[in-house]
LOLO-973452 format. One record per atom (N, C-alpha, C): x, y, z. Coordinates in pm, whole numbers, plus 50000, padded with zeros to 5 digits. Layout:
<tidos>
XYZ
...
</tidos>
This chain:
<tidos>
500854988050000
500005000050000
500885012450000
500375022449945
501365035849889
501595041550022
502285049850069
501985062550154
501365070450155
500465074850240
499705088950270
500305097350172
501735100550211
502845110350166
502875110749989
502515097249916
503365094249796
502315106049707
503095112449622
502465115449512
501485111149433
500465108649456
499095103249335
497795108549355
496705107249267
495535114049248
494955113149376
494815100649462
494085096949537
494445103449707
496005109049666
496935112849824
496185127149817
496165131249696
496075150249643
494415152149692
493605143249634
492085141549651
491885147449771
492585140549842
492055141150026
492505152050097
493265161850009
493845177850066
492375186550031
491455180949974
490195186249913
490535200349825
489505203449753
489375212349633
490105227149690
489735233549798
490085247449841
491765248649864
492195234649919
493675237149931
494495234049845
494185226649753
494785224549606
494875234949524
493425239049516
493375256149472
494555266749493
494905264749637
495465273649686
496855267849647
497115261049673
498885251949603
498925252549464
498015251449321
498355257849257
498625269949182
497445280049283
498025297349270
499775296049323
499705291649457
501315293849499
501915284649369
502085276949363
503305266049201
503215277049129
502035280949050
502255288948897
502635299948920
503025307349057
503165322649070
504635324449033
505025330048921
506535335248873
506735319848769
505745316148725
505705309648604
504725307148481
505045314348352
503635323648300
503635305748243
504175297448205
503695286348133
502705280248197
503285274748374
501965269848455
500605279848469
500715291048427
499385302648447
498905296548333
499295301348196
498805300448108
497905284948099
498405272448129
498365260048145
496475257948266
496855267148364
495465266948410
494435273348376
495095285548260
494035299348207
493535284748133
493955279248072
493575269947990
492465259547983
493175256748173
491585243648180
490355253148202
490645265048308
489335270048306
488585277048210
489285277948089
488385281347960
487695270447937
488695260147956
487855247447903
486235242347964
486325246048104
485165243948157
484195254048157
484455268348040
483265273447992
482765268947829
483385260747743
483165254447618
484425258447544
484395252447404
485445257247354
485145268447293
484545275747259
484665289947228
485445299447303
485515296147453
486275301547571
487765293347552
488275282547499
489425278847469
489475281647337
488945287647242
489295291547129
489655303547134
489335312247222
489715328847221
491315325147310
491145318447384
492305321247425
493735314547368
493545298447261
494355300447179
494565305947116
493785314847054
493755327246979
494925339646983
494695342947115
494965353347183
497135352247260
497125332447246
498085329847306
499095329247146
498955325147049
498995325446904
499735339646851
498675348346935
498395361146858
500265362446912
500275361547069
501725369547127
502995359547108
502935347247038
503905339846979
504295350546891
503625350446803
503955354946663
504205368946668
503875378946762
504395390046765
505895393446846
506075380246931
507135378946988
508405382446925
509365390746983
511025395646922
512235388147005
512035380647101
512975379447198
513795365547108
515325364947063
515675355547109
515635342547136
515195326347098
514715315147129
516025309647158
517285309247265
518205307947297
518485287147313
518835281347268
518755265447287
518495258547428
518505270947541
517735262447637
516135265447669
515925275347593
514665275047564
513365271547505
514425260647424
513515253947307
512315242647358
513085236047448
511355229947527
510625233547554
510765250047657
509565256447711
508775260547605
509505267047499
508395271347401
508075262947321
508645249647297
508085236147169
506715236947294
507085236447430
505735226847514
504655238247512
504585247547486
503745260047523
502995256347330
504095256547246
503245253347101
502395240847126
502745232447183
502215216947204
501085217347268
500595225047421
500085228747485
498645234247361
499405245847279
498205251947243
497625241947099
498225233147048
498145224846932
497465215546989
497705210447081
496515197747148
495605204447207
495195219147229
493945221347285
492825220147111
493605227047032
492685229446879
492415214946863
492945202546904
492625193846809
491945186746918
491745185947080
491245178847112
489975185947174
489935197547194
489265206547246
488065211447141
488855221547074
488065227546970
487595219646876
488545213546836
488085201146704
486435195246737
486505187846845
485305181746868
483825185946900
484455202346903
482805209546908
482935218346786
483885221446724
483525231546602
484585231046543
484695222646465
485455214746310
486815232046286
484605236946192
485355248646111
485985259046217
485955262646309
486795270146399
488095269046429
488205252646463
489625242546481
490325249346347
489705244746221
490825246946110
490975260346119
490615274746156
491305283446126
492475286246234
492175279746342
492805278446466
494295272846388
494325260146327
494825254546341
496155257446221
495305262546105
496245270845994
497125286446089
496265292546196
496995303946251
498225294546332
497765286146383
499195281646441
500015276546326
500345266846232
501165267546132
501495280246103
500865294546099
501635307646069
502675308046132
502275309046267
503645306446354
504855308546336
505105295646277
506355284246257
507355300546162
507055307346107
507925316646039
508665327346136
507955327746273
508455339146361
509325327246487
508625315446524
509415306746568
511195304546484
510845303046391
512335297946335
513095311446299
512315322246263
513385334546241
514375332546401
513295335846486
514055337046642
514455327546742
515165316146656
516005306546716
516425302446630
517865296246735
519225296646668
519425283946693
518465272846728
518605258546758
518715253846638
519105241346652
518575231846538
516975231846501
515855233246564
514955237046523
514175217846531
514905208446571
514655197646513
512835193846621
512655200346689
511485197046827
510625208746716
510745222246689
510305224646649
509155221946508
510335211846429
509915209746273
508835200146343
509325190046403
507835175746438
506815182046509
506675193946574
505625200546640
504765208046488
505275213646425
504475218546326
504555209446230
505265200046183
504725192646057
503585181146153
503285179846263
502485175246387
500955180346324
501195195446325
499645204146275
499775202146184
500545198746076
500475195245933
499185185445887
499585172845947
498965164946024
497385163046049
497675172846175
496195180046273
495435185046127
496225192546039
495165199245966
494235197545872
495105179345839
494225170945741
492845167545765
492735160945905
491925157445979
490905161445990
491425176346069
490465187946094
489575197145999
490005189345857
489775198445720
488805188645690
488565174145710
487965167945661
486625166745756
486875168545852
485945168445952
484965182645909
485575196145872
484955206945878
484365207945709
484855199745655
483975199345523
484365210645465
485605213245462
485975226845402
485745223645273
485385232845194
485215234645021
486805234144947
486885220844813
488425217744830
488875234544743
488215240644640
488295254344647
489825259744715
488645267344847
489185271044972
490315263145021
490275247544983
491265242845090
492925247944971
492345237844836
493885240444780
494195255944772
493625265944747
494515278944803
495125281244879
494765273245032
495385280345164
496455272945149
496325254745099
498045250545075
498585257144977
498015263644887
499355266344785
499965281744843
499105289644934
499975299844968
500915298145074
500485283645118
501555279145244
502505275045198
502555269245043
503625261744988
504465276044956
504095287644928
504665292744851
505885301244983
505235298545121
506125302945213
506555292245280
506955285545234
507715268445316
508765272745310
509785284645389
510915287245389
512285277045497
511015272645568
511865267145712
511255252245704
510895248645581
510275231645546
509005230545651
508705239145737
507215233245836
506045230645791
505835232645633
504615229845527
505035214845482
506245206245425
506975200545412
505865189145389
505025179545492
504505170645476
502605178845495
502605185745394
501175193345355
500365188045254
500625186145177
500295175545015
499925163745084
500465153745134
500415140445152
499165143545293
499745152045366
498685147545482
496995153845415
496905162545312
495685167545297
494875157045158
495645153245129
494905142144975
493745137845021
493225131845105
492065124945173
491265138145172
491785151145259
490395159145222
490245164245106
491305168745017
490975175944864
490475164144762
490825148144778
490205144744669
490775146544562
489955143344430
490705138344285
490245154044224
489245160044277
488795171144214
490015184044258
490155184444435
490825195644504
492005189044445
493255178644429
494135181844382
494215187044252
493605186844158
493605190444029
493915205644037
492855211444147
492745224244170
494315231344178
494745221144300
496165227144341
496855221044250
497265213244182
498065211444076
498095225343989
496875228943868
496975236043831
497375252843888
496755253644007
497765264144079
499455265044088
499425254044097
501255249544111
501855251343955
501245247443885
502255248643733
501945262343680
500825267843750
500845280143693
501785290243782
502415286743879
502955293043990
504405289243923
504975273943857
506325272443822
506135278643671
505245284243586
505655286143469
505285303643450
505435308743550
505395321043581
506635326843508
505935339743443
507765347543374
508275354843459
509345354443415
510265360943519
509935377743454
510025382343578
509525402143550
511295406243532
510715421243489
512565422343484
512455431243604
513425429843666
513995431843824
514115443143846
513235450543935
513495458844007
514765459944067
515175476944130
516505483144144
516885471744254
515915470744368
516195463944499
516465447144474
516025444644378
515975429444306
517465429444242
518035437944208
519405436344116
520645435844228
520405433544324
521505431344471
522565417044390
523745418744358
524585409144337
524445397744471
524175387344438
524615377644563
525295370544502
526375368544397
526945356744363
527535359044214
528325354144142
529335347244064
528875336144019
528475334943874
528925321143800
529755325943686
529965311843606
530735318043496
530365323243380
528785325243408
528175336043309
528095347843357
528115350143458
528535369943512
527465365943653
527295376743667
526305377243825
524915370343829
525435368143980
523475360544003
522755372344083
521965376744051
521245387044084
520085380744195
519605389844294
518365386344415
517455376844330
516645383844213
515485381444127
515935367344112
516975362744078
517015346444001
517075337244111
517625342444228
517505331344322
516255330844344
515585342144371
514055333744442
512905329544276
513755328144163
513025320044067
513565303744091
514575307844093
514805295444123
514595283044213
514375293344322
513395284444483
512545284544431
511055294344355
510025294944343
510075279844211
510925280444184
510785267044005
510855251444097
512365253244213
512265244444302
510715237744361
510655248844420
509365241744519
508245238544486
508025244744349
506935239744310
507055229444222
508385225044168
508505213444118
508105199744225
508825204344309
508575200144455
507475188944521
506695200844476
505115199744505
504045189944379
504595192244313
503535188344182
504445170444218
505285169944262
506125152744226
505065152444330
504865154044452
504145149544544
502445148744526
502075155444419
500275149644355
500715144744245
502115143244193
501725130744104
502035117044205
502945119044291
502645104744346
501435103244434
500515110144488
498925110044499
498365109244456
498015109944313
497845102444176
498545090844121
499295084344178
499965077144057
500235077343983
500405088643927
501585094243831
502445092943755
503135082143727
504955084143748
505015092543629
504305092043553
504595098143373
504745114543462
504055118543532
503535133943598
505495134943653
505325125943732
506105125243837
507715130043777
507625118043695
509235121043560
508955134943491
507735144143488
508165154143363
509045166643446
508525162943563
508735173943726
510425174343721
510855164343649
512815164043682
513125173943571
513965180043624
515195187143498
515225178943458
516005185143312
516685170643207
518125165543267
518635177143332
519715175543364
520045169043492
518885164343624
519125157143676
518745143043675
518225135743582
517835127743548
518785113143516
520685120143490
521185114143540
522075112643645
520815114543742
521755117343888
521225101743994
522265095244059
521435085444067
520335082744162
520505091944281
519705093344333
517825095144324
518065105144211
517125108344074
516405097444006
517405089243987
517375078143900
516335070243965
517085064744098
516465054544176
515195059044188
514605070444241
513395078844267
512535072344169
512975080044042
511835069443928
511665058643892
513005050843928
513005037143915
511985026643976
512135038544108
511145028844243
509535029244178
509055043144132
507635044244053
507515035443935
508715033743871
508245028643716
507725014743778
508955005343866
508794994043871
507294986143976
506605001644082
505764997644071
504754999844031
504965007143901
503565008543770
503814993843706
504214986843712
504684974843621
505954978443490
506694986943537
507274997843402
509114988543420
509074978043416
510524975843457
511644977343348
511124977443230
512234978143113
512444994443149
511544997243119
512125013843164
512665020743267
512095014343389
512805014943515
514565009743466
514994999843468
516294993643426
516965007143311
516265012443172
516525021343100
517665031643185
516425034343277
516255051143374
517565046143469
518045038643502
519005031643606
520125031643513
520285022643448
521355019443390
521935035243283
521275046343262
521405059343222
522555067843285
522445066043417
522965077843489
524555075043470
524925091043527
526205096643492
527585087443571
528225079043535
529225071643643
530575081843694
530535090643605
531885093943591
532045101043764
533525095943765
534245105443914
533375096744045
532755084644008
532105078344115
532975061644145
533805056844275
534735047344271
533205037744272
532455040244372
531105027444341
529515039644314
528855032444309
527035041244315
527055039044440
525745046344510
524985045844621
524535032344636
524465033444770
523505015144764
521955017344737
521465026544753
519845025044729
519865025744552
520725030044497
520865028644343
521225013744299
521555008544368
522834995044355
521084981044366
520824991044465
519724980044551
517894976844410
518184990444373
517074994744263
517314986944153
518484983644124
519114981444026
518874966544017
518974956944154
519194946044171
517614939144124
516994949244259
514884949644229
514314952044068
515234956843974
514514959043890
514934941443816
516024938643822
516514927843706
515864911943743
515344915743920
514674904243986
513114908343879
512674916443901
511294920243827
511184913443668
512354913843629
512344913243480
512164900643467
513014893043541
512944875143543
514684871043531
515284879043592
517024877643521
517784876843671
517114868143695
517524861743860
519214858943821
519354853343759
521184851143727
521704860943755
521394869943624
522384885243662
522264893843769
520804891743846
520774899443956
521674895944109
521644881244107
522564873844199
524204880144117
524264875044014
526174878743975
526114898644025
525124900944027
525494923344042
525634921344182
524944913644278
524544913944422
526214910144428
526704901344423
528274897544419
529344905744351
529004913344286
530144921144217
529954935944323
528674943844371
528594951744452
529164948444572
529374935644647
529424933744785
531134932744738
531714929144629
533134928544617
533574944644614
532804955444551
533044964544547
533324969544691
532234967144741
532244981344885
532584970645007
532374958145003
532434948545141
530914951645247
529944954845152
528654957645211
528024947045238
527724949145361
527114931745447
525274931545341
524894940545348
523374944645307
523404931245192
524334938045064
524294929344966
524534915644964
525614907945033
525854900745092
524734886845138
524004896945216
522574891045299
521654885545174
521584894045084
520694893945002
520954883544923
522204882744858
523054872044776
522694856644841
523074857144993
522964843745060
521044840145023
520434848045082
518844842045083
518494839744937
519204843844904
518434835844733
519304819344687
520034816344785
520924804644792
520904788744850
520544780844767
519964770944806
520444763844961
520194754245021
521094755445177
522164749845110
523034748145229
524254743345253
525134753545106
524804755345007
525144764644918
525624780544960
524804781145067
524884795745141
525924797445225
526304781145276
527604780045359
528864784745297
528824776145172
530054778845079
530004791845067
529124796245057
529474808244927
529894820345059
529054820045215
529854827445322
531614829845320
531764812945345
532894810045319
533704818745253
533544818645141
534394823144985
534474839745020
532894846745094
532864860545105
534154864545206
534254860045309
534744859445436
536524855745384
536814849245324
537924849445264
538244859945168
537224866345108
537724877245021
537654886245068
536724888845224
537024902245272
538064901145370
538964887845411
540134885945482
541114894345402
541274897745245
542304903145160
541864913845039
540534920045134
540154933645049
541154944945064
541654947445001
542404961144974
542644972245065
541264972545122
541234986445230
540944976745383
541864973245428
541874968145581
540654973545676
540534985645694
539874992745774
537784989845710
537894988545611
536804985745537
536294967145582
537414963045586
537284950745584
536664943045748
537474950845815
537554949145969
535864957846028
535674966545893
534404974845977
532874960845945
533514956145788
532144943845769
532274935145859
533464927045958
533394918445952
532544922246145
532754934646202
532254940746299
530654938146267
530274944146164
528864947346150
528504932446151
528884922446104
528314911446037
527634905346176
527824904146294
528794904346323
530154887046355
530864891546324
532044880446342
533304883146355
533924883046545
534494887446593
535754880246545
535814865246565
536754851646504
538044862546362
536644862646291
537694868746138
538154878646161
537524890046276
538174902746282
539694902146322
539354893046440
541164892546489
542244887246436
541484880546323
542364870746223
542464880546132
542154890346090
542474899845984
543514909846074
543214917746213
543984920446264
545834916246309
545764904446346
547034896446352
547544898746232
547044891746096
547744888745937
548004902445894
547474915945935
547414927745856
547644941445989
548004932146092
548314944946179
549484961846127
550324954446049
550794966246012
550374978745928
549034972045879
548094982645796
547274991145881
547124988445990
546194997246081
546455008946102
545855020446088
545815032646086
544985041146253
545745040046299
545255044646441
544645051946474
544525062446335
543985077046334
542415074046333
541745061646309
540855061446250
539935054946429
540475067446540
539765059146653
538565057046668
537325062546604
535855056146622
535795040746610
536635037946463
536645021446428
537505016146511
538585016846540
539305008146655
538795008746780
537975023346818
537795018446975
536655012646970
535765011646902
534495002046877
534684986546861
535644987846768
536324973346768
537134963546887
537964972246987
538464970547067
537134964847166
536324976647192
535214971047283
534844955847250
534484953847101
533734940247060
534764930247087
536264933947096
536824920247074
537404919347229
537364927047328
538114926947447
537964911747536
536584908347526
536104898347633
537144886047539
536664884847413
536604868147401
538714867547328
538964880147282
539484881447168
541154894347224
540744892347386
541904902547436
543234910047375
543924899147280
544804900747229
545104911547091
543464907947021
543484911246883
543074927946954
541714929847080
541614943747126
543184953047150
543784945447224
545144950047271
545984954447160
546334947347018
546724958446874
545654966246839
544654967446840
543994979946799
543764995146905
544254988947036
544404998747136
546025006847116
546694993747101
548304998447053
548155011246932
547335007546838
547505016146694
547215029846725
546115028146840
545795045146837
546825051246941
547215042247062
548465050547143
549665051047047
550375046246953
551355048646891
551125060246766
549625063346722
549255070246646
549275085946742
548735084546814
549205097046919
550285098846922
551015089346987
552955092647021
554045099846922
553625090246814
554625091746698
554155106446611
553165112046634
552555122446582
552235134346639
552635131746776
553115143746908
551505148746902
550305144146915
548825143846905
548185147747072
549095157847098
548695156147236
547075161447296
546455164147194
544775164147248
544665152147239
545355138047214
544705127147247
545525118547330
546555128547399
547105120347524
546405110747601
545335121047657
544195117547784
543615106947731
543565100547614
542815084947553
543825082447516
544885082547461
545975071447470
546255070347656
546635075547722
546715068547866
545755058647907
544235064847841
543535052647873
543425041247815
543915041047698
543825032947585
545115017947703
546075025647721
547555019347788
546885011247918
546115017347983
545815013048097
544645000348063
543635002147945
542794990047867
543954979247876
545044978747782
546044969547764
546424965847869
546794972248025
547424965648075
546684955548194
545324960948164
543924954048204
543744938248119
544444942847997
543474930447947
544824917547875
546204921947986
547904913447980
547184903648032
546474904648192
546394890748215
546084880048187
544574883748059
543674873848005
544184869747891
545304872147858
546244868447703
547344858047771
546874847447713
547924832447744
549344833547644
548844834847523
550164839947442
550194849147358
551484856647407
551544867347278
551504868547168
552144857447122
552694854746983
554304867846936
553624864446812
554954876846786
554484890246811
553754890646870
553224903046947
554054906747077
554684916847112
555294919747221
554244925147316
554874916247468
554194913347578
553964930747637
553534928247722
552724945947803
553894951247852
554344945347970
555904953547987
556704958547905
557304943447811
558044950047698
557774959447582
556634962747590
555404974447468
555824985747547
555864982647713
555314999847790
557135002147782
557884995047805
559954999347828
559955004347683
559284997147560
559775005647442
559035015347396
558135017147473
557445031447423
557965042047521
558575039947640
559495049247737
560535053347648
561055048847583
562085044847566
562465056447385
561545052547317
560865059447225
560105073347231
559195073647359
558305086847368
558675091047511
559855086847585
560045093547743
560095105147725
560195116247663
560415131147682
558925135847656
557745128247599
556245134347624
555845131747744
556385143747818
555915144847985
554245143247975
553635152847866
552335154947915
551615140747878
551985134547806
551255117547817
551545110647915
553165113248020
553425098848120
552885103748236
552555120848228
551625125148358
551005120048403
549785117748279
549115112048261
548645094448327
549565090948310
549535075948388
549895075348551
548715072548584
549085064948764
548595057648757
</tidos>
């Protein structure tokens, strides 16, 4: 049974209504969030019209706000937006639709005076308003807005998506605009990207830039965002349509062989049933100045030739990619299409070729991920002199994985980064090479044999011996 004392509904109950009252005037006094937070319920218990004026009103002094949003401030005010975003949708929403949505578009205004005046990452911010993004689908469908009315208010929101908080607006509203309201906003949108350019006012001719055709003037950048975003926008109702023909006219010509680009349409063609052309659109793009492709290009590539019926060549690309990069992904993929005991061998054969891939550090990072500690230390021992110490995220990660079972193989990759310090006079990484020394001399006892590996004493006399005049590293050790 709880304590009298403990914190819960049932301890608070029994202080009765007048003295609770009175404990939360004293809590919220010299804190406008807890005020605001109770102005709140007791609107609520006159209807929401009484919580609609006062999100209203709380809205109104966001957005007129000048101060500063300093990074430790970013909770209080994400929770104060949150605060007023769950009253519109749980509050207002359920007694008056059409009220909620204008509520709910004034808070998306917001988001432009929020992000001018903070200097955060903004990242609590963006999921709180692409949140009402969201809220506003809902709330639009519920209020029976006319799709008219609705695609205008997105396309003037699209046209100020400076800080991405419109970002997921298209996708969350399709359900209320329908086959009729996107049409609407489509044609708003291409008439918005095929807009002429005016000739530029004095204030418009501000140089911001250099190419090697002469100056970029104010006027062309914001054609160029304005050609952007609404290209933007229209890929996103053709893929709400199903599209892809829509979807492909939306690309420059010129990124089309980009592979990223590539893959994008690849992924639509192949599931319109479009795979020769998908494969076309793939196999197109630009190679040059690239040592491998992306893997989601690599991966598109594989999905399209499985589609076609060319299971052979898609297994031989899955094997020629995983030789390329030592990517476990491909690898995985190669084995499950492999009859049993077939899958053994062919591990086998991988695991031997990434024992003598070219780039050590590449090799040692697959055999981590895979994971298989056995080959790591066996690549370590055969290739210790290739280790690059500099590279401490991968060795001290590695070190961790191999310490328990594998002490010996941890103990050269702890060596690489203290001698990578020493020999390179690296003294911001004294303070982890000492610790690195003190790992090793933790983990002498659990090593039965050295091998041609020199033992802990004789490592620590020749690194005295070698680095005794870096006082500020042997300080370092007690």
């Amino acid at each position: 049974m709880a304590a009298k004392t403990t914190l819960n509904a049932k301890n608070l109950e029994a202080l009765g209504a007048q003295r609770l009252a009175e404990l939360l005037i004293e809590i919220s006094t010299g804190s406008a969030a807890h005020k605001r937070r109770l102005r709140m319920e007791l609107a609520g218990n006159q209807g929401s019209t009484e919580v609609a004026r006062e999100i209203r009103k709380r809205l109104g002094s966001i957005a007129r706000a000048q101060s500063v949003i300093e990074w430790h401030k970013v909770k209080t005010v994400n929770a104060d937006l949150e605060t007023q975003r769950s009253a519109i949708v749980t509050v207002v929403a359920a007694d008056d639709p059409k009220e909620a949505f204008d509520l709910i578009w004034q808070f998306l205004a917001v988001a432009d005076s929020i992000f001018y005046r903070s200097n955060s990452s903004d990242r609590a911010f963006i999921e709180t308003f692409h949140q009402a993004c969201a809220d506003a689908g809902v709330i639009a469908r519920a209020a029976g807005i006319g799709i008219d009315v609705l695609a205008d208010r997105i396309f003037a929101a699209l046209q100020d998506n400076d800080y991405g908080q419109y970002d997921p607006l298209i996708a969350e509203m399709v359900p209320a605009l329908g086959k009729d309201g996107l049409e609407r906003l489509k044609s708003l949108l291409l008439e918005w990207l095929n807009e002429p350019e005016e000739e530029p006012l004095d204030d418009d001719r501000e140089i911001l830039g250099w190419s090697g055709s002469g100056p970029i003037y104010q006027n062309e950048i914001y054609a160029k965002h304005r050609q952007l975003a609404a290209r933007i926008a229209l890929q996103e109702i053709a893929d709400a349509q199903d599209d892809v023909d829509a979807f492909i006219a939306q690309q420059p010509e010129e990124t089309l062989r980009a592979p990223m680009v590539a893959t994008a349409i690849s992924d639509r063609l192949l599931l319109a049933g479009r795979a020769e052309e998908a494969l076309r659109i793939l196999d197109g793009v630009d190679h040059r100045g690239r040592f491998e492709m992306p893997f989601e290009w690599q991966e598109a590539r594989v999905e399209t030739l499985e589609a076609l019926g060319r299971g052979e060549e898609a297994q031989a690309y899955r094997w020629q990619c995983f030789e390329q990069s030592l990517n476990g992904e491909h690898l995985r993929a190669f084995l499950r299409k492999l009859a049993d005991f077939d899958d053994i061998e062919a591990e086998e054969k991988a695991f031997a070729f990434a024992q003598d891939f070219p780039d050590i550090h590449r090799a040692l990072a697959f055999f981590l991920a895979w994971p298989l500690p056995p080959e790591a230390a066996k690549l370590i021992f055969k290739r210790q002199a290739e280790l690059d110490g500099d590279l401490y995220e991968l060795m001290t990660s590695a070190a961790e994985m191999l310490q328990e079972k594998h002490p010996l193989a941890a103990t050269v990759l702890l060596r690489s980064m203290i001698g990578f310090a020493l020999d390179n006079g690296r003294s911001s990484r004294y303070r982890h090479a000492a610790r690195h020394l003190a790992e090793c001399a933790s983990l002498a006892p659990h090593i039965d044999d050295f091998g041609s590996v020199q033992p802990h004493d004789a490592y620590v006399t020749e690194l005295k011996r070698q680095h005794g005049k870096k006082h500020g590293f042997w300080s370092l050790m007690h």
